[in-house]
C-alpha positions as CSV (number, residue, x, y, z in Angstrom):
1,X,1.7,76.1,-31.4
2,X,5.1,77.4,-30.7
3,X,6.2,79.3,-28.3
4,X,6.8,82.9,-29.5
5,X,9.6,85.1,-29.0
6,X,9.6,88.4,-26.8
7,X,9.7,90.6,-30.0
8,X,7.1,88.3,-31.6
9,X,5.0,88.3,-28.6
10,X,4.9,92.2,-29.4
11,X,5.0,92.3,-32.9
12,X,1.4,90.3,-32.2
13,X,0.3,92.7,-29.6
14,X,1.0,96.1,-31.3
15,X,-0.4,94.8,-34.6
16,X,-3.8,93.7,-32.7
17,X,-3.6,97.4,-30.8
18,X,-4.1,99.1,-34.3
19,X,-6.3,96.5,-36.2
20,X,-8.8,97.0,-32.8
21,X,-8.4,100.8,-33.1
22,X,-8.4,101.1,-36.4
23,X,-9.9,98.8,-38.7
24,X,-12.6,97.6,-36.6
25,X,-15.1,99.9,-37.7
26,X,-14.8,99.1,-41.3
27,X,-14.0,95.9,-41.1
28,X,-17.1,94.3,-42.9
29,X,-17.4,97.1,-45.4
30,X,-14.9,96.5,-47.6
31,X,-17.4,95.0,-50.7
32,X,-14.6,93.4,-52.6
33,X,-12.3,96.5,-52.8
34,X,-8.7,96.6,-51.0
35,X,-8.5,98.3,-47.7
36,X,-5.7,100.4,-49.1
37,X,-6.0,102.6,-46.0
38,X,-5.7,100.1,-43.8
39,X,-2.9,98.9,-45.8
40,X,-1.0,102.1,-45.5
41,X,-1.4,102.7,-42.0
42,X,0.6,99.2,-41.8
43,X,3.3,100.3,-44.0
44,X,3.6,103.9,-42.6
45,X,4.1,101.5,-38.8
46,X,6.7,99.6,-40.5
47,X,3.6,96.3,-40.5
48,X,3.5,95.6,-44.0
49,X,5.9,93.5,-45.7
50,X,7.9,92.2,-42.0
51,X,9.5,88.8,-43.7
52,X,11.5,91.6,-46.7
53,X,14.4,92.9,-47.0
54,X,14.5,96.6,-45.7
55,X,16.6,97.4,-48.6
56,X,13.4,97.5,-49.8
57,X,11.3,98.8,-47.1
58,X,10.2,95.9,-45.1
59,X,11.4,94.6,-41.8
60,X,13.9,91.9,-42.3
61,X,11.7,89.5,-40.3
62,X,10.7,86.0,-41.0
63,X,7.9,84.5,-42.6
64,X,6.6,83.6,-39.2
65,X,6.4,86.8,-38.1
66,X,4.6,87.8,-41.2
67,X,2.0,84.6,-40.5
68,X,1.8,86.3,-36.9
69,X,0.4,90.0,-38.9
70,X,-2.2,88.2,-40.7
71,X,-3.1,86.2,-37.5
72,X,-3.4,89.3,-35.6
73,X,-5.2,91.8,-38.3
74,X,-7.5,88.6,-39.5
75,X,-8.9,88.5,-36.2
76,X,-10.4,92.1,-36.5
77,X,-10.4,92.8,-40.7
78,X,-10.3,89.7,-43.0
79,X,-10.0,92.0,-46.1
80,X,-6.8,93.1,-44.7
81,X,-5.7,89.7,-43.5
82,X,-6.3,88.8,-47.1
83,X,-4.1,92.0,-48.3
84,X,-0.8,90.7,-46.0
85,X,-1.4,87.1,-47.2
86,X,-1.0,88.2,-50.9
87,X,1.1,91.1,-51.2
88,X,3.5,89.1,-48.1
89,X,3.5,85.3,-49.2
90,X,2.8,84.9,-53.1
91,X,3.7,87.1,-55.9
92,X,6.1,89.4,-54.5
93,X,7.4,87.1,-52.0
94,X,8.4,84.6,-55.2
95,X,9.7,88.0,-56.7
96,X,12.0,88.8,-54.0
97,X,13.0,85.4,-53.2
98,X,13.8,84.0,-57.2
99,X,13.6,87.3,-59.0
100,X,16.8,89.7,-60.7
101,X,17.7,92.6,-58.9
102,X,16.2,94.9,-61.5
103,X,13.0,93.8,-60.6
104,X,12.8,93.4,-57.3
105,X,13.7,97.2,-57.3
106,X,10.9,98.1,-59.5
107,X,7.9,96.0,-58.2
108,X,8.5,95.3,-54.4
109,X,8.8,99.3,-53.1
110,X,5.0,100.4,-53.9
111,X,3.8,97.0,-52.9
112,X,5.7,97.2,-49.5
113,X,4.4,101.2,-49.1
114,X,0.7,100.1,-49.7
115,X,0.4,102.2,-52.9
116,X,0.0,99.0,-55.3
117,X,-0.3,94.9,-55.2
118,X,1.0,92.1,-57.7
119,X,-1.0,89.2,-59.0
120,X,-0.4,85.9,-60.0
121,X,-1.8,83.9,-63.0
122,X,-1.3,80.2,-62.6
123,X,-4.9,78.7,-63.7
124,X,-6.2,78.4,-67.5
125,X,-9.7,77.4,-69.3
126,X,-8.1,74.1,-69.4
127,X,-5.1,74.0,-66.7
128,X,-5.9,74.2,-63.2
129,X,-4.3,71.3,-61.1
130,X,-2.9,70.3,-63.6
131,X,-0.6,72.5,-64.5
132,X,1.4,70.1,-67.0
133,X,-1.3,71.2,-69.3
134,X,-0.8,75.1,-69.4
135,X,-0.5,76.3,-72.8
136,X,0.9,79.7,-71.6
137,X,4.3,80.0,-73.3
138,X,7.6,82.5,-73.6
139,X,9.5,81.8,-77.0
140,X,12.9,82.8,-77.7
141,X,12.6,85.4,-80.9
142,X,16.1,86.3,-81.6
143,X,17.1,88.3,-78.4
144,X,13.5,88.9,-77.2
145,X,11.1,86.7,-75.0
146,X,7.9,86.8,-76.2
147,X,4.9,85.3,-73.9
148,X,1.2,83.9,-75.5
149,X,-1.5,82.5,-73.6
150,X,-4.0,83.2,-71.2
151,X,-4.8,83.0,-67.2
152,X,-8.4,83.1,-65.5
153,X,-10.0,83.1,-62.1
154,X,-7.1,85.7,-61.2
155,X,-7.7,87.8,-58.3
156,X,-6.8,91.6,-58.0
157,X,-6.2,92.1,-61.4
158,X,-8.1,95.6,-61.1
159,X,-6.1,96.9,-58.4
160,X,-2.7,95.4,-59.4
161,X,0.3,96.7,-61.7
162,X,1.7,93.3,-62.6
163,X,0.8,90.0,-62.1
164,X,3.6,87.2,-61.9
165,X,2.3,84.4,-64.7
166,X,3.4,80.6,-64.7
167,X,4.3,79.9,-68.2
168,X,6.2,77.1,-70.4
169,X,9.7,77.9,-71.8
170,X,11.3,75.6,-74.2
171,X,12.9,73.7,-71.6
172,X,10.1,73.8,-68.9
173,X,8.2,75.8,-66.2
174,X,8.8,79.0,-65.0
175,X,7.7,82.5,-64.8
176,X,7.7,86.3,-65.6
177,X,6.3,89.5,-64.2
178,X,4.2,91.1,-66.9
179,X,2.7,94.9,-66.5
180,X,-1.0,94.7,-67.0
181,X,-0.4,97.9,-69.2
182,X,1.4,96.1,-72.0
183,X,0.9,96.0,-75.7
184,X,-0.5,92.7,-75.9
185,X,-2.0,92.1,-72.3
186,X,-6.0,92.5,-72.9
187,X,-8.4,92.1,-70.0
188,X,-11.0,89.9,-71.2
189,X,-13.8,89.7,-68.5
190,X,-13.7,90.2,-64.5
191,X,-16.6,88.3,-62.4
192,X,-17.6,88.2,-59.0
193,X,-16.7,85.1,-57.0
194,X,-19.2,84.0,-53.9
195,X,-17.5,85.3,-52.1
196,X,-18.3,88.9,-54.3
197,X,-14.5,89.6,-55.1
198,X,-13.4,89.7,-58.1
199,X,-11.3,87.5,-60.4
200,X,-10.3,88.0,-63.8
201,X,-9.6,86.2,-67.3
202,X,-7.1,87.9,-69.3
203,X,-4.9,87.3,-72.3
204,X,-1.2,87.8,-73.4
205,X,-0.8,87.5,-77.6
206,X,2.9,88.5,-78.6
207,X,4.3,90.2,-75.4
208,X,7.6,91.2,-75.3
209,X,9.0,90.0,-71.6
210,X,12.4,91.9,-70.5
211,X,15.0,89.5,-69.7
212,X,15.2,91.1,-66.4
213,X,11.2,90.1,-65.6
214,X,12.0,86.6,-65.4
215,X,11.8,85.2,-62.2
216,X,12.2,81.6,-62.7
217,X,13.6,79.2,-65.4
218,X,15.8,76.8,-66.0
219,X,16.9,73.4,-64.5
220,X,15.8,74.9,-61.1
221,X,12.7,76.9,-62.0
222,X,10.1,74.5,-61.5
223,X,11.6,73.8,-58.2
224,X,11.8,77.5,-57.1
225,X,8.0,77.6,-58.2
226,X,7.6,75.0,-55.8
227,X,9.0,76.3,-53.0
228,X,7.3,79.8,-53.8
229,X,4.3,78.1,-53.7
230,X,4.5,76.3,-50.5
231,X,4.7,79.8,-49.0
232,X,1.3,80.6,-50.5
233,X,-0.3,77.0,-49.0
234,X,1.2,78.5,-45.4
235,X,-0.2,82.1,-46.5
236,X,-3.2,80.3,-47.1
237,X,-3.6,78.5,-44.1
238,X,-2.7,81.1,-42.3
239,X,-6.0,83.3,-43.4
240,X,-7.9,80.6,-43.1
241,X,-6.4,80.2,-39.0
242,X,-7.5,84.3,-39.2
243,X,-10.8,83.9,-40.8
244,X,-11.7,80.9,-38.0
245,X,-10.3,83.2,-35.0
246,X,-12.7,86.1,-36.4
247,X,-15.7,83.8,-36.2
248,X,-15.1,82.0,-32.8
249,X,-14.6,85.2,-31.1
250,X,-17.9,86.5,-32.3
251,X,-19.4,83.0,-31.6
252,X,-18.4,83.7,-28.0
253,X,-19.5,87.2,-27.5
254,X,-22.7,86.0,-28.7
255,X,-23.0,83.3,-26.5
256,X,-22.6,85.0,-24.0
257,X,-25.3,88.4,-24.8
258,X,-28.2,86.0,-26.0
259,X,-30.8,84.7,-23.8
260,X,-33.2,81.9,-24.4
261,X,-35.0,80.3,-21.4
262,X,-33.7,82.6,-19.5
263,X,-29.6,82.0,-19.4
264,X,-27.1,83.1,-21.8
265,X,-27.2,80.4,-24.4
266,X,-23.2,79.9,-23.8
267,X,-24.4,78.1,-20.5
268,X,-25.9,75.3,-22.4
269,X,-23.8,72.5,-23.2
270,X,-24.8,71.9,-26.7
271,X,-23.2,75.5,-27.3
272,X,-20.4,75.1,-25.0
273,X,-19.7,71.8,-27.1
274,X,-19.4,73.4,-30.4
275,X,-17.3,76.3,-29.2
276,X,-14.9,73.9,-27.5
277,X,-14.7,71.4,-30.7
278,X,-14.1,75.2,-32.8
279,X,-10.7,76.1,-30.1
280,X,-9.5,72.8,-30.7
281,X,-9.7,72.7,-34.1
282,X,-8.4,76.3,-34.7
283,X,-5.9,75.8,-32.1
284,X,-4.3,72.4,-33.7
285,X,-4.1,74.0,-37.3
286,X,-2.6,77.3,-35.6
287,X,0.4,74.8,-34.5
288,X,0.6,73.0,-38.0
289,X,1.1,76.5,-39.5
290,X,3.7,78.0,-37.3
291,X,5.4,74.6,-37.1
292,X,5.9,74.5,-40.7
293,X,6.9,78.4,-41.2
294,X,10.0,78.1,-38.2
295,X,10.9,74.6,-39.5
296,X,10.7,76.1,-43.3
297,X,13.8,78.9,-41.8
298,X,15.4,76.3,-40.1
299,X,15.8,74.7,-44.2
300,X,17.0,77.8,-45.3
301,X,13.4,79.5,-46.0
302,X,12.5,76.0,-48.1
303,X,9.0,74.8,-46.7
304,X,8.8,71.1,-46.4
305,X,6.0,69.9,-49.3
306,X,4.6,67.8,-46.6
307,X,4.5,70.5,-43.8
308,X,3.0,72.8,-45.9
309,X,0.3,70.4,-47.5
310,X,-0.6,69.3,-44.2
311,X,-1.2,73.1,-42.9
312,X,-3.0,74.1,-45.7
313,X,-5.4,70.9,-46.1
314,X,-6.4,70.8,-42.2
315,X,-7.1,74.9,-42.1
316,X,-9.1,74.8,-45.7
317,X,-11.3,72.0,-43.6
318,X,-11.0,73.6,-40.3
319,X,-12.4,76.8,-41.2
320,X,-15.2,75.9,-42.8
321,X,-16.2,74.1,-40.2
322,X,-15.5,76.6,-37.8
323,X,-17.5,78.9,-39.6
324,X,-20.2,77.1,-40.1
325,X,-20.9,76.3,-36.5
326,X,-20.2,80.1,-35.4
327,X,-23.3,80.8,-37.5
328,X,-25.6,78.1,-36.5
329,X,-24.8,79.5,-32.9
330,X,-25.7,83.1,-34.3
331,X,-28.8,81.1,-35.8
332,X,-31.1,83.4,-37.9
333,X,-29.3,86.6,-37.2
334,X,-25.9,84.9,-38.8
335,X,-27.6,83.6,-41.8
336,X,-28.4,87.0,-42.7
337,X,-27.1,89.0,-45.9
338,X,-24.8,91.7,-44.3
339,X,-24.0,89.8,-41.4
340,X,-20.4,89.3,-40.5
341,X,-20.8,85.6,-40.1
342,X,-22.7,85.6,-43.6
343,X,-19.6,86.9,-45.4
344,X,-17.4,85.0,-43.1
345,X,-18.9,81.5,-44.5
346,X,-18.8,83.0,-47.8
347,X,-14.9,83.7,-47.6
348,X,-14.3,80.3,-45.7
349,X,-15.1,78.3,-48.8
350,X,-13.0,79.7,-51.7
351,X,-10.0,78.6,-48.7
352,X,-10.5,75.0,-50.1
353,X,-10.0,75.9,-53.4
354,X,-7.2,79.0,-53.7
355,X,-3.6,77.6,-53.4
356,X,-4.3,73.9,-54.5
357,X,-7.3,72.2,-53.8
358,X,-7.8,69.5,-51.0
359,X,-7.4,66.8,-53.1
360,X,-4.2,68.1,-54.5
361,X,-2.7,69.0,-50.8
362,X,-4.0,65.1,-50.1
363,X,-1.5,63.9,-53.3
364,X,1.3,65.7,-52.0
365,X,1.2,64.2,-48.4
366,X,0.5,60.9,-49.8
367,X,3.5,61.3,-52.3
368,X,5.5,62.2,-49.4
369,X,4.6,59.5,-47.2
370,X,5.0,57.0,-50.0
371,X,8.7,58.3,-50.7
372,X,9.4,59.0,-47.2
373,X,7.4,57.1,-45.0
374,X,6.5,58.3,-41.4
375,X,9.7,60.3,-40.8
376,X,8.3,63.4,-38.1
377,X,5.1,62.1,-37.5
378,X,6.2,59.7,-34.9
């Protein structure tokens, strides 16, 4: 991991100070909704939205230090944690990073007060990795853009304004901010994940896009999607480092209450194994993230495809594993509906799924390695 700055060091410190005092008490009762309270109380401390602009009302930090927010608030609340990641690293982040001025005015002020969230729409019936075979599309009618096609397993659709959606133009990928409030945007169905939050299937039949609600297009579009989404892979990663944290510090505290044979079950050394095997593991994916996010700024806020790959595919594997053995320490207590550990395994899966699969973070480092060989690993 790298070593943090003083004003990190207390960005980290003051932002575990309110998640403790705060959102502890709650932190397991969220059932799928937003903790918009919790996400208020951020903005209203100036927590929410660190890594944009202030013209805009966030903090003109980095996208380290936002990492660092979801680190600290994961460790208490993972429903927050999972707020920061998506309203700080996907949607709007692409929005502020690629989008016009116009709207980065409109959409970015109520997501950075707390009052609303964007979602993205990337996956189709029959385009998920493969995104070569979306069928989403904006055609040039005269002077208007008009968008047709669908998205599903989109998250937050019922608590979101807009959603930025991956679509085809005539000369390639790109994408628009649509208003869920649209003529021509119909919500389809919603369904529970295993999680139990939900994610949506919706469709777009002869929606008119303002020219000023395209974020990317052209030669560089596809690019800028790229690069928007390595941010998400980190973002991910990151709440997956948050998710593991939350577990292995309950793991511990556990260990340490119960008794069996008369000793706290931490003194035995099958336990003390498994919760030494859980810090390394957390601890090496913790430095894969942050190395990626300060070497990402040191490329002009560009994440490295390889960096960002590697982060993501080692958390997504780390966490579940983490997780898992956090409850077999909690044994039947842990397996338990209601338990925090319950829903913590439950949330640790969808990680190797959301923001490209493992098998699709295991292309791009193999891509990489193939065009570049072993340049930083040695």
């Amino acid at each position: 991991m790298i070593d943090l700055s003083p004003e990190q060091e207390l960005l980290v410190s003051s932002v575990e100070a309110i998640a403790e005092r705060e959102f502890a008490d709650r932190a397991f009762e969220w059932d799928g909704e937003p903790p918009w309270e919790n996400a208020q109380l951020l903005a209203d401390r100036g927590f929410l939205g660190v890594n944009f602009p202030e013209e805009y009302g966030g903090g003109g930090m980095t996208e380290l230090d936002a990492i660092l927010t979801i680190e600290a608030v994961g460790r208490v609340c993972p429903d927050t944690a999972e707020f920061l990641y998506n309203q700080q690293l996907v949607a709007p982040r692409a929005i502020e990073l690629f989008g016009t001025d116009a709207a980065t005015e409109r959409y970015l002020p109520p997501v950075l007060d707390g009052e609303d969230s964007i979602a993205i729409g990337i996956s189709e019936p029959e385009a998920g990795s493969d995104v070569g075979a979306m069928r989403t599309r904006v055609e040039e009618d005269g002077t208007e853009l008009v968008l047709d096609g669908e998205k599903t397993w989109v998250s937050n659709v019922e608590h979101s304004s807009a959603v930025l959606v991956w679509t085809k133009f005539p000369e390639g990928l790109g994408s628009v901010v649509v208003e869920f409030d649209w003529d021509g945007v119909e919500v389809e169905q919603h369904y529970a994940n295993m999680a139990d939050h939900h994610q949506t299937h919706f469709v777009m039949e002869d929606v008119t896009v303002p020219e000023e609600n395209v974020v990317t297009r052209g030669p560089d579009g596809f690019k800028n999607q790229l690069r928007a989404l390595n941010w998400e892979r980190l973002g991910s990663a990151t709440l997956a480092n948050a998710l593991a944290r939350c577990a292995l510090e309950k793991a511990l505290d556990y260990a340490d209450q119960r008794t069996q044979f008369d000793r706290p079950i931490g003194e035995f050394q099958g336990i003390e194994w498994k919760l030494a095997d859980a810090a390394t593991d957390l601890e090496a994916s913790r430095a894969l993230t942050h190395r990626a996010a300060a070497r990402a700024h040191e490329r002009g806020r560009v994440p490295d495809r390889r960096d960002a790959s590697m982060a993501k595919l080692h958390a997504s594997e780390m966490v579940e594993r983490v997780v898992s053995e956090a409850l077999q320490i909690h044994g039947a207590n842990g397996y338990q509906q209601g338990h925090p550990l319950e829903y913590l395994y439950r949330l640790a899966r969808g990680r190797r799924l959301a923001a490209g699969t493992d098998e699709i973070q295991k292309n791009q480092i193999a891509a990489s390695l193939k065009a570049d060989g072993l340049r930083d690993l040695v």
